[in-house]
C-alpha positions in Angstrom: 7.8 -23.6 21.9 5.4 -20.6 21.9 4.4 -18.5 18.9 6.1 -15.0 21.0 9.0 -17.3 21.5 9.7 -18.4 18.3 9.5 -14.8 16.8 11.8 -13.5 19.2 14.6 -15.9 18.6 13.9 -15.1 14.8 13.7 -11.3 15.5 17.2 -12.3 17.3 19.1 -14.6 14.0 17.5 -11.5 11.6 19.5 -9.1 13.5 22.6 -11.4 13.8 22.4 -11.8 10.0 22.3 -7.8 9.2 25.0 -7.3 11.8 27.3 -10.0 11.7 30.1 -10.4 13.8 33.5 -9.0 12.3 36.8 -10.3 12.8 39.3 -7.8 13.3 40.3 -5.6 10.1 37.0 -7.0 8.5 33.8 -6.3 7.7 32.9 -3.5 10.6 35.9 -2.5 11.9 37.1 -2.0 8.7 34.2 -0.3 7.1 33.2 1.9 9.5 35.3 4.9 8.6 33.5 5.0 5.3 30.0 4.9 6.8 27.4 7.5 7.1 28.6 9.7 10.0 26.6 12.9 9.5 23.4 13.5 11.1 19.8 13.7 10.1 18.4 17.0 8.8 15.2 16.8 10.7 11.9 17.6 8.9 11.2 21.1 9.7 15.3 22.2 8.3 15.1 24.9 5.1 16.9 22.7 3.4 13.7 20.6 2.7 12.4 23.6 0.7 15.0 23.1 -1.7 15.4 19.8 -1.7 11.0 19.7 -2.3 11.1 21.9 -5.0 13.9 20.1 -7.1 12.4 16.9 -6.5 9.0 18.0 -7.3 10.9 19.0 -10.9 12.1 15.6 -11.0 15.7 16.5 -10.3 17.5 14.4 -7.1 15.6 11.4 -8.2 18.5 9.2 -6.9 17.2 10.4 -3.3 14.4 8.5 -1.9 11.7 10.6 -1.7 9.7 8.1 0.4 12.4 7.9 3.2 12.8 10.9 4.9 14.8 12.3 6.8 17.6 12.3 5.1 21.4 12.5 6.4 23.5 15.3 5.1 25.9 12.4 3.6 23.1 11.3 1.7 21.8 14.8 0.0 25.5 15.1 -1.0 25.8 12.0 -2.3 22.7 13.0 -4.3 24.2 16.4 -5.4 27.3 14.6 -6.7 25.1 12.6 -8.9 23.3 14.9 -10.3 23.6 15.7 -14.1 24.7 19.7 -14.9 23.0 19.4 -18.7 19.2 21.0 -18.7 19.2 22.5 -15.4 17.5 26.0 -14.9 19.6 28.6 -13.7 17.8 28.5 -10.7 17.5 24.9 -10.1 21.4 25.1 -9.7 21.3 27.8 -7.5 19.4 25.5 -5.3 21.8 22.4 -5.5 24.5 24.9 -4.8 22.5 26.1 -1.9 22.2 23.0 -0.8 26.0 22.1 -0.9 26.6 24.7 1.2 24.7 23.6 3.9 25.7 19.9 3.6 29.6 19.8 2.8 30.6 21.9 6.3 29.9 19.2 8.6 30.9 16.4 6.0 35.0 18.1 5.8 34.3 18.5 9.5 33.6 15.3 10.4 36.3 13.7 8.1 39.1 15.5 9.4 41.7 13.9 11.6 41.5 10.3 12.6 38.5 8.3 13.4 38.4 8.5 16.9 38.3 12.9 16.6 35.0 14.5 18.3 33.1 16.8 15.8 30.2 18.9 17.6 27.8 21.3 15.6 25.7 23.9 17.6 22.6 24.9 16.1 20.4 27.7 16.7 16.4 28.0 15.4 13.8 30.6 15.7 10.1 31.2 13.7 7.6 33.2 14.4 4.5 34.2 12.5 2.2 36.9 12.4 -1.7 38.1 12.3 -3.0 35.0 11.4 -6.4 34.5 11.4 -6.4 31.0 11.4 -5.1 28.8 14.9 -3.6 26.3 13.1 -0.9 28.6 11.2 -0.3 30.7 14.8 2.8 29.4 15.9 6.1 30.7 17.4 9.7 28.6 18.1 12.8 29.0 19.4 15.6 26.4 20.3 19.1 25.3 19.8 20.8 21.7 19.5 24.0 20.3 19.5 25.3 17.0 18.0 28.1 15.8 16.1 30.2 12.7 15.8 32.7 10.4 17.9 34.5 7.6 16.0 31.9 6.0 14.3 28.7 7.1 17.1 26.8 10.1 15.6 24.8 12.0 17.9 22.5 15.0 17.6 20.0 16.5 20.3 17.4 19.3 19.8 15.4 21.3 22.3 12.5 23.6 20.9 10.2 26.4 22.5 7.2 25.6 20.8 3.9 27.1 22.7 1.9 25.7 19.9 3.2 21.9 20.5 2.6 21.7 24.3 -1.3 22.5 24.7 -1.5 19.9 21.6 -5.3 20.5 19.8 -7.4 17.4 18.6 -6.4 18.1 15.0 -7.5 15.0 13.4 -11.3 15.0 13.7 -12.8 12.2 16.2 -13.3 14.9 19.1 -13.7 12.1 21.3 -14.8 13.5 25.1 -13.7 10.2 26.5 -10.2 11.3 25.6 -8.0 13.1 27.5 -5.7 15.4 24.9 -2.6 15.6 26.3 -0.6 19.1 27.5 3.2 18.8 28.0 4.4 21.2 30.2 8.1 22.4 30.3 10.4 25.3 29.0 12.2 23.5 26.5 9.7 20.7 24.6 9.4 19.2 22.2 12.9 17.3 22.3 14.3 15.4 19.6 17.4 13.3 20.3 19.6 10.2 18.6 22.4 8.0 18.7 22.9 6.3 15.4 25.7 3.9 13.9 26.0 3.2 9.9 28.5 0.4 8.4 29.6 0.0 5.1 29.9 -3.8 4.3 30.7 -5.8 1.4 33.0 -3.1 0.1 30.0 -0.5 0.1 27.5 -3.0 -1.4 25.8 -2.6 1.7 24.9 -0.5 4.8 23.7 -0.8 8.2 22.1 1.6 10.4 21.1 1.1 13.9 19.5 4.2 15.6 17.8 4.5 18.9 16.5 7.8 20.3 13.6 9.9 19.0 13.0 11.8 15.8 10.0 12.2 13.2 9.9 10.5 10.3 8.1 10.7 7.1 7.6 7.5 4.7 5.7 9.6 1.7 6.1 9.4 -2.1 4.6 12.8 -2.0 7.2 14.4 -0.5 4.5 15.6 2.3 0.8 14.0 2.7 0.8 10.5 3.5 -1.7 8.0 4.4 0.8 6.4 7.6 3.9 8.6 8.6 3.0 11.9 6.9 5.2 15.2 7.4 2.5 15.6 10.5 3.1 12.9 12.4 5.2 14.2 15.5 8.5 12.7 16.8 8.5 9.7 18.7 10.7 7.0 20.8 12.3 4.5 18.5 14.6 2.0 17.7 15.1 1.9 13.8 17.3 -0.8 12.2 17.9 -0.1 8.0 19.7 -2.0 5.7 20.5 -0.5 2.3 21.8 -1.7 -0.8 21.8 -0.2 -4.4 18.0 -1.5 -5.4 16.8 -2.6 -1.9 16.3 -0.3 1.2 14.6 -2.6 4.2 13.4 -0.3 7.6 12.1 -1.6 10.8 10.4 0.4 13.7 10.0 -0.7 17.0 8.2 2.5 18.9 6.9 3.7 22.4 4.6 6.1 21.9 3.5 8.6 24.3 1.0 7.1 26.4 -3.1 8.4 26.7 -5.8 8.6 29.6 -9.5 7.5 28.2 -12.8 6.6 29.8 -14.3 3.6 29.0 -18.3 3.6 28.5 -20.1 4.3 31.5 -17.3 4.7 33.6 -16.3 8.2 36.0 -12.5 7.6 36.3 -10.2 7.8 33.4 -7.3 4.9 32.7 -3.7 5.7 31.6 -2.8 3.7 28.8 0.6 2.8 27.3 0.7 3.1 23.2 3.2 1.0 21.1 4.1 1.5 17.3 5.8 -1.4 15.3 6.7 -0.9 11.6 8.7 -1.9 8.3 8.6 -1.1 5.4 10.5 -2.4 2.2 11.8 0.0 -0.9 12.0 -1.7 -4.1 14.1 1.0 -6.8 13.6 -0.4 -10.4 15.5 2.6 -11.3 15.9 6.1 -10.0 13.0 7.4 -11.6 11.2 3.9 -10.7 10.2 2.7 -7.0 7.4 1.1 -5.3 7.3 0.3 -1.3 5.5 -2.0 0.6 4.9 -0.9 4.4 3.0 -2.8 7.4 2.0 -1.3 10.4 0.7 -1.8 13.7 -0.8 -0.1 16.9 -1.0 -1.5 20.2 -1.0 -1.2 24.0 -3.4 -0.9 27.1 -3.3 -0.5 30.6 0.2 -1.8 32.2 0.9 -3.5 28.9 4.6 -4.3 27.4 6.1 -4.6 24.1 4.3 -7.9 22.6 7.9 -9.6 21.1 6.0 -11.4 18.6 5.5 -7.6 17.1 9.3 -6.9 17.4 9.9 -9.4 14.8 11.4 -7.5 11.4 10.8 -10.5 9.2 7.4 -11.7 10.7 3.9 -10.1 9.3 1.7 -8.4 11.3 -1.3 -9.4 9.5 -0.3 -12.7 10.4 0.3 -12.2 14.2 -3.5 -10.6 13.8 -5.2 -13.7 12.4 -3.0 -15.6 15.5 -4.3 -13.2 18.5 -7.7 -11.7 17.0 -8.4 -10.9 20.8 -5.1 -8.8 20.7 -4.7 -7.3 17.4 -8.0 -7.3 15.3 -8.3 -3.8 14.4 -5.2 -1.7 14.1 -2.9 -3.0 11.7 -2.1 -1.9 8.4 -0.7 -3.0 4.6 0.0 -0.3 2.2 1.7 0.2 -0.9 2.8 3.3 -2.9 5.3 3.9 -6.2 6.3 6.7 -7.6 7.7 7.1 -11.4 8.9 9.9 -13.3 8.9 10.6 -17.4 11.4 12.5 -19.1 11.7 14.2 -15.9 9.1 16.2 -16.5 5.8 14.2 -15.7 5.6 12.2 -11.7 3.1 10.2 -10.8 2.4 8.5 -7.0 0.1 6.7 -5.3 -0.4 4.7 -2.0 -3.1 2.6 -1.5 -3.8 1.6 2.2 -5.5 -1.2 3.2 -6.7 -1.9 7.1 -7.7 -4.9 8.3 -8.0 -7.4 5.8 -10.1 -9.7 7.6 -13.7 -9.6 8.0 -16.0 -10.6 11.1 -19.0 -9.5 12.6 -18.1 -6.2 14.2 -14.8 -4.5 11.5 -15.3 -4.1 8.3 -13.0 -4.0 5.9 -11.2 -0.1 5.4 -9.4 1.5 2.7 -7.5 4.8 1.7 -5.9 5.8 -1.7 -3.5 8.7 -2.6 -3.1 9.8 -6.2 -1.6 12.4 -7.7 0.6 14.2 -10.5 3.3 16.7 -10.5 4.4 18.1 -13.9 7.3 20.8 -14.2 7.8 23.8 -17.2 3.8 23.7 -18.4 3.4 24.4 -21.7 4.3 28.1 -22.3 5.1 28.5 -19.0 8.8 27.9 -18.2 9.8 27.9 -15.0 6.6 26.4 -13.5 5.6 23.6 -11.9 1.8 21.9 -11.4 0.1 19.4 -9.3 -2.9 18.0 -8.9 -3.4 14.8 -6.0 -7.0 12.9 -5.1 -7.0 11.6 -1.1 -10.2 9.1 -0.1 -10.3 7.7 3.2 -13.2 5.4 4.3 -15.2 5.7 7.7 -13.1 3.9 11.0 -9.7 4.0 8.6 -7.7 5.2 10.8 -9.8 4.7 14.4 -10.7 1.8 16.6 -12.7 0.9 19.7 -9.8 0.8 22.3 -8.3 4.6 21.7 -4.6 3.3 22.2 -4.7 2.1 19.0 -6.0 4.6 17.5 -3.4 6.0 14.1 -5.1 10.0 15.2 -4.5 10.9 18.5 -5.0 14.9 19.5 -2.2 16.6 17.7 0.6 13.2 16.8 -1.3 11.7 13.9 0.3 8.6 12.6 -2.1 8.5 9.7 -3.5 11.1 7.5 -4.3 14.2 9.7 -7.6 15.2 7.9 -8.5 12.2 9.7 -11.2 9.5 8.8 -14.0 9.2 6.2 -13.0 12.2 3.9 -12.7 12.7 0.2 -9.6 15.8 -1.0 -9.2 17.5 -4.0 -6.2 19.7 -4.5 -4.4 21.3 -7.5 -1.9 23.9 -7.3 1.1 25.4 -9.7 4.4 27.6 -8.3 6.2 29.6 -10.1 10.0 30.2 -9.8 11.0 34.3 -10.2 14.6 33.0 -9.2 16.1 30.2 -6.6 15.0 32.2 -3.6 11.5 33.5 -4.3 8.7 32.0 -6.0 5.0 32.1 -5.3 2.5 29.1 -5.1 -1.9 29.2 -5.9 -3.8 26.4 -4.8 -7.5 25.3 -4.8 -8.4 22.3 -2.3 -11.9 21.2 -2.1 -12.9 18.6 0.8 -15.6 16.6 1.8 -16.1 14.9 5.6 -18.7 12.5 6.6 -19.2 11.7 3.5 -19.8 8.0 4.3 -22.8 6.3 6.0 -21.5 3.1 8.1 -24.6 0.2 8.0 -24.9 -3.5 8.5 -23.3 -4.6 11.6 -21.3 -1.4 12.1 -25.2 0.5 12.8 -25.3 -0.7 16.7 -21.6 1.5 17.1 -22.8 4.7 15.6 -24.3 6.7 19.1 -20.8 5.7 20.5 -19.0 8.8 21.2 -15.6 7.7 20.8 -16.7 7.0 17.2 -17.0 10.0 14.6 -18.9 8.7 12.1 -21.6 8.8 10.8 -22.6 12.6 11.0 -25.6 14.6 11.2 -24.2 16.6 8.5 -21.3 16.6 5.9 -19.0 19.1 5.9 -17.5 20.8 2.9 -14.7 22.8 2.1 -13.3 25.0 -0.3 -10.0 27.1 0.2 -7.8 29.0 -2.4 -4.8 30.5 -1.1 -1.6 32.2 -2.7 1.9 31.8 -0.8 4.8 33.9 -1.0 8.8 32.3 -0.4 11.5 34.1 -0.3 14.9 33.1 1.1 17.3 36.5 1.6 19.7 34.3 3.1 20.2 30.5 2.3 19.4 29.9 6.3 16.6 32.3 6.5 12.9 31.8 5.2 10.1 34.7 5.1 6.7 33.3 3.9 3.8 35.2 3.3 0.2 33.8 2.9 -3.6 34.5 2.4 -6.4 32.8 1.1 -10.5 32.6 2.0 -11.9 29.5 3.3 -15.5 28.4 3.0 -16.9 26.1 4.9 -20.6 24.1 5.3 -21.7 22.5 7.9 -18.4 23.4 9.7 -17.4 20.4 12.2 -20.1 18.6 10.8 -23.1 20.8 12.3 -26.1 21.0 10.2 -26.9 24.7 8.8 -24.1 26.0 9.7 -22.0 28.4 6.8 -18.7 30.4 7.5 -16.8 32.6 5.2 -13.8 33.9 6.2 -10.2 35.3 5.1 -6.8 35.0 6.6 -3.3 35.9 6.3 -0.2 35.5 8.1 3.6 36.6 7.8 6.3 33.9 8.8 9.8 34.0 9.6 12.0 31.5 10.2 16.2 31.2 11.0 18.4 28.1 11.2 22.3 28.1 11.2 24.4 25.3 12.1 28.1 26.0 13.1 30.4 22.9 13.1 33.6 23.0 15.4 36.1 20.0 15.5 38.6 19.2 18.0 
């Protein structure tokens, strides 16, 4: 029997295992009423501001902070178990703010009998103003609807976002071999799900099976992450999870949006298909305790399929690597991350990332490494809270020699977006006036091109779909100050300004710009649940 065989028929008993079949009044039938039947709040929702700043102060810890998004069932569930005693006045302003938005479409959906149809419009607009920076120019506008059926949530969202379809090359390879993509359409981008959860075991245990697309973000600090930050875009997936109290096990099968590139020498560009598998498992000591251990992998060409032996949950993909070097020798990853909190006061995370484990004559082994602290009500200053977080990426970390498996692609980064071979420093402290205004200072200093790639790695460097080494590094420095303010607990007005300096800018030798910027936001979102 063959290798892609044998891990489907696996892939095929693992699934049979988390999803047994039920004899009536047992098991699913029976526990699906109690499952999770309220939808996600998808990454760019207000409620993440709150739900950010209480974690970031330690509070929520029973929340998974490296699973997001979260359902609404979940945040309440989180709310619920929340101690009252040493909470800031403002901190339970938040978790009441938060209640408010979560507990509608929870009574909704519970109402009536199981098979009743819940639907929730939702409207969303932003818009920002006289920025001087392209990156922070962005206007949206779109509605969704969604809502539950028995025990099938579903949820659809449809954005005008101007800024999303000419997508720029945001993540530093500025290959010209690579086409960057431009979606065209009135309403893009769309998000969309199906999604069943059951309870078994009398609520030991949960299942979720979800298929449609949505973004996702698997990052112990809350935002950046090394693989599936907050700025990796929405994609095409089928997600199975299974949760119990200290395990939560996720598995990715994705199909990516697909690229055009040139090979060397060549006129005419190829269309190329992109695939995304991934799991990932979460280990919780305690609430204030957790570590996670994630494998990826990138994969596709012209005309090619899903490879089964990559749709295996249990299977590694390191392994399938070693099997089918030819295949898969240069675009998987192994990472791990933890997160624990003191007191409630003092966080620390990491993530460590380790690509490509194997060594030949052509790869050589990569690395990245997140680290960072966040510490709440500094010394003398009540009310405040602090962090300070280190980011190294080596050279190639995140790019390959076939640009479908490439973890940065124009705009949809998979990996972190500052993109390969670059060293961060960033500290910053917020302070809270009251729950719905606060204002955040922060200092980031980067470095690109840091790195010099030698050895057997020198005969690549005058490729242009590689971006390292440079002619020149590029550094730079950027304070900024941020104003929030909520007037209303579904409406957001941010202001921001800060100076930027920059050497060597995109890595051109004697080359300095100093500039400053500023830029108003506003942003609305209001969901309305109806039943019937």
């Amino acid at each position: 029997m063959s290798c892609k065989h044998s891990t489907f028929i696996l892939s095929a008993c693992f699934f049979w295992l988390l999803c047994p079949p039920c004899s009536p009044g047992v098991g699913m039938a029976a526990a699906a009423p109690s499952g999770d039947y309220t939808r996600y709040l998808p990454l760019g929702h207000p409620a993440y501001d709150y739900l950010d700043r209480l974690q970031e102060r330690g509070r929520l810890q029973s929340l998974n902070q490296s699973l997001r998004p979260y359902t609404r069932l979940q945040v309440l569930e989180a709310l619920r178990a929340e101690k009252a005693a040493g909470l800031r006045p403002f901190e339970s302003e938040w978790l009441d703010l938060l209640r408010g938005e979560c507990e509608p479409e929870v009574e909704v959906a519970s109402r009536g009998d199981s098979a009743a149809m819940t639907v929730i419009t939702r409207l969303e607009a932003s818009e920002s103003y006289n920025s001087a920076r392209s990156d922070r120019e962005q206007n949206t506008i779109g509605f969704g609807f969604g809502g539950r059926f028995g025990a099938l949530v579903y949820d659809a969202r449809f954005l005008r976002a101007p800024h999303l379809l000419g997508l720029a090359d945001t993540t530093s390879h500025r290959d010209p071999d690579v086409l960057a993509p431009y979606e065209e359409g009135l309403i893009r981008p769309m998000e969309g799900y199906l999604k069943a959860d059951f309870r078994l075991a009398g609520g030991a245990f949960s299942t979720e099976v979800f298929f449609g697309r949505m973004a996702r973000n698997w990052s112990p600090a809350l935002d950046h992450s090394l693989i599936l930050g907050a700025d990796a875009g929405s994609f095409d997936h089928l997600a199975l999870t299974l949760r119990s109290r200290h395990f939560v096990f996720s598995h990715l099968v994705a199909a990516l949006d697909g690229m055009s590139y040139r090979e060397p020498g060549q006129s005419l560009f190829t269309r190329a298909k992109r695939y995304f598998s991934a799991h990932r498992l979460d280990i919780r000591v305690r609430d204030n305790f957790r570590f996670g251990i994630t494998e990826t992998v990138v994969y596709g060409g012209e005309n090619a399929g899903f490879d089964p032996a990559l749709l295996n949950p249990v299977t590694s993909f390191r392994l399938v690597g070693i099997q089918n070097k030819e295949d898969h020798a240069n675009n998987t990853f192994f990472s791990l991350d933890g997160l624990f909190t003191a007191a409630g006061r003092l966080t620390l995370f990491g993530q460590l990332l380790f690509d490509d484990l194997l060594r030949s004559d052509r790869y050589q082994d990569r690395w990245a490494c997140d680290l960072g602290a966040r510490w709440r009500d500094l010394p003398g200053l009540p009310g405040t809270t602090a962090g300070l977080r280190a980011v190294a990426v080596s050279s190639f970390a995140y790019n390959t020699f076939r640009p479908y498996e490439r973890y940065l692609l124009y705009g949809r980064p998979l990996g972190a977006p500052s993109g390969n071979d670059y060293r961060s420093l960033e500290g910053w402290v917020r302070f809270f006036f009251h729950s719905r205004l606060d204002l955040k200072a922060c200092l980031t200093a980067r470095e690109r091109g840091a790195q010099r790639v030698a050895g057997s790695m020198a005969q690549f460097t005058g490729s242009t779909g590689l971006p390292f080494p440079t002619p020149a590094v590029e550094r730079t420095l950027e304070a900024a100050l941020s104003l929030r303010w909520h007037p209303l607990p579904f409406a957001q007005i941010t202001a921001e300004g800060g100076f930027l300096d920059r050497r060597n800018p995109d890595n051109h030798p004697a080359r300095h710009s100093r500039r400053g910027y500023a830029s108003l936001s506003v942003s609305v979102y209001r969901d309305l649940p109806v039943a019937f």
